[in-house]
N, C-alpha and C positions, 0 to 999 in steps of 0.2 A: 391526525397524520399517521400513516402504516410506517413510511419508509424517509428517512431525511439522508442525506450523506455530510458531513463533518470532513471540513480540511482544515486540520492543525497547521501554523502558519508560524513558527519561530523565528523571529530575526535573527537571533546568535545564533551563528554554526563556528563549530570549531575549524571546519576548511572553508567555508566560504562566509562571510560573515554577511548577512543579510542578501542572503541569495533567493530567498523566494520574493524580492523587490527587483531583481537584476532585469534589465528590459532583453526582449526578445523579440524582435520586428518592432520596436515601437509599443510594445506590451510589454507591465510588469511580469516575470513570470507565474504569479500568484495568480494572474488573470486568465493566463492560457490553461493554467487550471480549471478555474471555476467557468469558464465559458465551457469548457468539456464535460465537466460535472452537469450542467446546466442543461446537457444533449439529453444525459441519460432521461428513460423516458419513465421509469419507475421512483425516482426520486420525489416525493412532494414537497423538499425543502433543499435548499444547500447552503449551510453555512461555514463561515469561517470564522476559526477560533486561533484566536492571535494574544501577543502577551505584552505588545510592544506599539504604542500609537501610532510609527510611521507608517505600519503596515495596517493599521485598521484604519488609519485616514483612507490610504492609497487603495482598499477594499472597497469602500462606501463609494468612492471614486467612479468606479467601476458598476458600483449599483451591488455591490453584495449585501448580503446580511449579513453581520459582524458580532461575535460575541468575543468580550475583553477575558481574558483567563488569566487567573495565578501564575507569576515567573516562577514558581516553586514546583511545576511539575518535573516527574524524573524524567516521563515519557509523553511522547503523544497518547497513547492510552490512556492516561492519567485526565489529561487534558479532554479528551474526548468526553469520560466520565463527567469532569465536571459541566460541557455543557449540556448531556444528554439527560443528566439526574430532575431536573422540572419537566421537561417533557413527556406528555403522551407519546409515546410512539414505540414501536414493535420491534423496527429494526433499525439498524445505524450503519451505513458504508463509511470506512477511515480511508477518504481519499488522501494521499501525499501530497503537500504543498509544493514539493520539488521533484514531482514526476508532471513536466507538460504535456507531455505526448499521449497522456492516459486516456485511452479510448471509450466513450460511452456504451458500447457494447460490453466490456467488462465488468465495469459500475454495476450495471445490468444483468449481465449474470451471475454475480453476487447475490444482488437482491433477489434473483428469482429462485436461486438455490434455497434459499431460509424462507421466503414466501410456500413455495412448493410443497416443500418438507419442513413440516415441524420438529423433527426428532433431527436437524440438526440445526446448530448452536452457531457455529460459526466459519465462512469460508474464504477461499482465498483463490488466486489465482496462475497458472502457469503457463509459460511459452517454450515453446522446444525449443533445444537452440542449437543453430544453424553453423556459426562460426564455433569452430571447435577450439578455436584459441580461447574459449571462455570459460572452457569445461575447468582447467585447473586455475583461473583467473580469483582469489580468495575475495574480489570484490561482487562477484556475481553469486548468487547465493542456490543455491541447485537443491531440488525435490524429489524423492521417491513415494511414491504411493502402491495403492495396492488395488486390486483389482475393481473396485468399487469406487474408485478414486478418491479415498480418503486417504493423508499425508502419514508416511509414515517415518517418514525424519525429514528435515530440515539442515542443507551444512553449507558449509564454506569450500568443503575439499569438493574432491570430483565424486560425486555417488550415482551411479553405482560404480562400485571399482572392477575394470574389467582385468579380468586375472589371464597369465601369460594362457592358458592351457582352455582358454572358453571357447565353447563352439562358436558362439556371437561373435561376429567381426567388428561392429560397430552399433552398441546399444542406443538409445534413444536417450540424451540428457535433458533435463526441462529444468529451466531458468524460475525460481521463483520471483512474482513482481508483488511488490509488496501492497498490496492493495487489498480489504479485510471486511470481509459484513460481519456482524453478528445480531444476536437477540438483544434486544437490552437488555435483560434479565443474565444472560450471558456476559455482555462487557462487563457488568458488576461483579461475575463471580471471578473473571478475568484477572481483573485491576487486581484484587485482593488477593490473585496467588501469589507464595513468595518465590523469587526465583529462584529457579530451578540449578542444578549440578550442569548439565548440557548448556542447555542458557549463558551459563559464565565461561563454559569453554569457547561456545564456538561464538559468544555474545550476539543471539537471536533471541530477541525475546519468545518468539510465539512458540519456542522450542519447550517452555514451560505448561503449555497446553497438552502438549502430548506425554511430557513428563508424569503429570496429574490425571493422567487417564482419560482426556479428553480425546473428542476427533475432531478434525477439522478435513472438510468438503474444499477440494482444490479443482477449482473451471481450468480446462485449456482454452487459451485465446490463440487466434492468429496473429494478433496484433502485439508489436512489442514496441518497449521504451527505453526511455533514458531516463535514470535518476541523475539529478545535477546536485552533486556533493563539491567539486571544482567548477574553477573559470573553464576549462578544457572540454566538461564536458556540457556547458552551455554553450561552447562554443559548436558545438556537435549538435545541440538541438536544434542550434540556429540552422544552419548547412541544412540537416533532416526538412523545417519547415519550410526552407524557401523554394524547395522540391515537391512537398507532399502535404495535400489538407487532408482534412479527417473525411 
């Protein structure tokens, strides 16, 4: 195998407790995942890594591949690590178990960014965003890069900050979606950075890659999501789906 994609799948959540089981049309949401995992066309594997039986029953269910992991991870990345450490394979997509809306074109250009180019390690993805009530929303997570499109910070506030006196009327913000290829060989030196001063501030992990002198390769997509952290905003994905297929 080149390419598999991993979706970490935790039943605890501190705001929605077992949300990636909550149904969505008659689908758990774990599934509306991995059916969209399933599009991408560069994947040769998709599995889910879960830490809790109801949700590797309700997996198998569905027909996925199912690996059982430690309740002791900190992170999804941790998680990831553990089931990617036996396998042959080159690169690894960390699909979100609670992003349904994730589009197989992004998966996609992940994987084709680390396929492409060897000299880079690991990428991610972004969407402009449209509604500017999001810009200082501290739950939406916003990107700057630079001209080559690798990330140059990662926050929670509004960046770039447009100052009273700029010739710019209205900059261009872009939404990070949390969604991550890497090399293998890269998830492992990943896992094993400690975190970072920025990390703890603005509590982003992957803020520790660029701390440690790494780059990270950021795609723009057209296509955007909903992370489901609330019932509110399942509620929201439902409304999106019964309007819009992939």
């Amino acid at each position: 195998m080149e390419v598999i994609g991993v979706i970490p799948a935790r039943y605890s959540s501190t705001r929605f407790e077992g949300k990636v089981l909550a149904d969505i049309l008659g689908k758990p949401m774990l599934q509306h995942v991995w059916e969209r995992a399933k599009q991408a066309r560069l994947l040769d594997e998709v599995i889910i890594a879960c830490d809790h039986e109801a949700v590797a029953d309700a997996a198998r269910k569905f027909g996925a591949k199912v690996v059982m992991t430690s309740k002791g991870h900190a992170s999804g990345t941790d998680r990831l690590a553990e089931v990617v450490n036996p396998l042959d394979v080159k690169i690894v997509v960390n699909i979100q178990g609670d992003e349904p809306l994730i589009h197989p074109t992004m998966i996609d250009s992940v994987a084709r960014a680390l396929l492409d180019n060897s000299s880079i390690a690991m990428a991610t993805v972004m969407k402009k965003i449209d509604d500017l009530k999001l810009i200082n929303d501290p739950n939406v997570v916003k990107v700057v890069v630079d001209k080559n499109n690798f990330a140059l910070y990662f926050s929670r506030a509004a960046i770039p900050y447009l100052a009273v006196n700029s010739d710019i009327k209205q900059p261009a913000y872009f939404k990070h979606i949390g969604l991550y290829g890497y090399t293998k060989d890269f998830l492992f030196i990943y896992k094993n950075l400690p975190a970072s001063n920025l990390e703890n501030i603005e509590k982003l992990e992957q803020l520790r890659v660029i701390e440690e002198g790494f780059k990270i390769k950021v795609i723009e997509t057209k296509f955007d999501t909903i992370g489901v952290d609330t019932p509110e905003e399942l509620e929201r994905v439902k409304e999106f789906l019964k309007k819009e297929k992939i």
